[in-house]
Wavefront OBJ file of the C-alpha trace (Angstrom):
o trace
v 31.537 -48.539 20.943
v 30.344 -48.082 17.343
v 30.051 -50.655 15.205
v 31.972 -50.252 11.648
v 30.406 -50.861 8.223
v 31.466 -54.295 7.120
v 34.305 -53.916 3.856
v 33.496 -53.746 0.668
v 34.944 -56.182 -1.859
v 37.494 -53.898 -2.995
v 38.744 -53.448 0.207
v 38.626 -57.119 1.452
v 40.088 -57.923 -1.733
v 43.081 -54.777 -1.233
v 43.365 -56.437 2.129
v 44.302 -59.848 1.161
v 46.271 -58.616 -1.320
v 48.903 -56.852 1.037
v 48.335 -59.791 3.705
v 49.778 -62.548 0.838
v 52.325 -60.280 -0.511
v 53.805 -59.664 3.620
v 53.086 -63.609 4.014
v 55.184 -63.893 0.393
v 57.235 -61.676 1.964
v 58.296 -63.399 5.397
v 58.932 -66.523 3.624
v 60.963 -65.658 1.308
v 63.343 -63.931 4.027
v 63.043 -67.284 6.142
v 64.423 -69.247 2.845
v 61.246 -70.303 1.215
v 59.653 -70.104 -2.248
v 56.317 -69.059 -3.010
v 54.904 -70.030 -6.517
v 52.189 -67.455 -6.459
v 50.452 -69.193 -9.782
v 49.672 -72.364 -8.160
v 50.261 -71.075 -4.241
v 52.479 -73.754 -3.604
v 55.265 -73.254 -1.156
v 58.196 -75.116 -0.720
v 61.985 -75.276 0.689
v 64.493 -74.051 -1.332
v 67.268 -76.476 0.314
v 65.556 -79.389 1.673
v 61.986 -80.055 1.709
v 61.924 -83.047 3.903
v 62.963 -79.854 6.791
v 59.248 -78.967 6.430
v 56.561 -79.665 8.922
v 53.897 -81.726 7.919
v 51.548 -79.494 7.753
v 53.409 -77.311 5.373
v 54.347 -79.998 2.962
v 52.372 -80.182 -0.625
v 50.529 -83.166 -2.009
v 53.452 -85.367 -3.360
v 56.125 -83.689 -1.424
v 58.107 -85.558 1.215
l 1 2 3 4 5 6 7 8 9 10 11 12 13 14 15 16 17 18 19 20 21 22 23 24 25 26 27 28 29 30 31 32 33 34 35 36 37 38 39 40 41 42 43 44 45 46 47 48 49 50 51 52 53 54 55 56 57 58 59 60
């Protein structure tokens, strides 16, 4: 087994690109929404629905 060249920082950076935009993505579909300029996420019907975990400083 070979071991691979670590990525650059244009490809880590390419990589969590298309990882936020499929986690964007999935949430949306589930009834989320993502505010990408301050990465907040949030319910769009009822917040208080959220787990803990997921909830924002203030929310809930």
């Amino acid at each position: 087994m070979s071991e691979r060249d670590p990525l650059s920082r244009h490809e880590l950076d390419c990589l969590a690109d298309l990882l936020f935009d499929r986690f964007a993505q999935r949430l949306r579909q589930s009834g989320f929404r993502l505010n990408e300029e301050n990465i907040v996420i949030e319910r769009v019907d009822i917040i208080n629905t959220l787990p803990v975990s997921l909830r924002g400083a203030g929310h809930g």
